[in-house]
C-alpha angles and dihedrals in degrees: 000000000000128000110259074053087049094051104039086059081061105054094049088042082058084047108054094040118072116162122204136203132298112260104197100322095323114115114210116193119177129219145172125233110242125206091245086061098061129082124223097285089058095256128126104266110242103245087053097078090054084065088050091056087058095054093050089050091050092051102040085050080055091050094046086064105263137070125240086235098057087054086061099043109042098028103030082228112154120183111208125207102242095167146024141199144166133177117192123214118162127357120261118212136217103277089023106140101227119191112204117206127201139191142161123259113181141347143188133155100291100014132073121174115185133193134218141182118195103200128171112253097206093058109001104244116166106232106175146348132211155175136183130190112214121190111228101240134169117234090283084061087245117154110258137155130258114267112248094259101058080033099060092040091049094049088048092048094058090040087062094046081046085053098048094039093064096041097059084047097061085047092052 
């Protein structure tokens, strides 16, 4: 692939992608379903929505003030997939606007689980919903703690989905 080809991937990758602000501690990023990312039948081929995840979780990291790959490079903080999973609901089409959202579960000082809900913007469908476990490691993939920084933002991000869980409780 040359260059101008290169670039150009690029340029439609930045397009289809918006992310939007942090409500609470949920990330929503927005994107839009290219051809490449159907199958046959015209639907959105299922590995693609863990790629998606990862998309959301980069973003929302972004939006909690810090970049994954900071985390790598100044920390030498890695976090792992450890699990994966993936429930199917309804079937998203080429040129479908998805919006991805994405909140933290759970955390401790190795383990971070994150949740995700893939839903169709033009009619709000809920089309997956998600949720991956990732082990806190160094460069050589051994087991460490988050260092106190992404720790504290992370607490504080499931604090505020706590928070709004159990408002919207009380109102229902």
């Amino acid at each position: 692939m040359g260059k101008a080809a290169s670039k150009l991937d690029s340029q439609s990758d930045q397009a289809a992608m918006t992310t939007l602000p942090v409500r609470g501690a949920i990330g929503e990023t927005r994107l839009r379903v290219r051809y490449a990312e159907t199958d046959q039948m015209g639907v959105v081929y299922h590995s693609n929505y863990f790629i998606w995840f990862e998309v959301g979780r980069v973003e929302l990291l972004r939006q909690l003030g810090f970049t994954y790959r900071e985390m790598e490079r100044e920390a030498e903080c890695l976090i792992a997939v450890a699990d994966a999973r993936c429930r199917y609901k309804a079937p998203a089409r080429y040129d479908d606007v998805v919006l991805v959202r994405t909140h933290l579960k759970n955390v401790r000082e190795s383990l971070i689980h994150f949740g995700y809900q893939a839903i169709r913007e033009a009619d709000g469908t809920l089309l997956a919903e998600g949720e991956t476990t990732h082990i806190v490691t160094d460069r050589e993939l051994k087991r460490r703690e988050l260092p106190g920084k992404y720790l504290q933002a992370f607490k504080a991000a499931v604090a505020r989905n706590d928070d709004g869980r159990a408002a919207a409780r009380e109102q229902g």
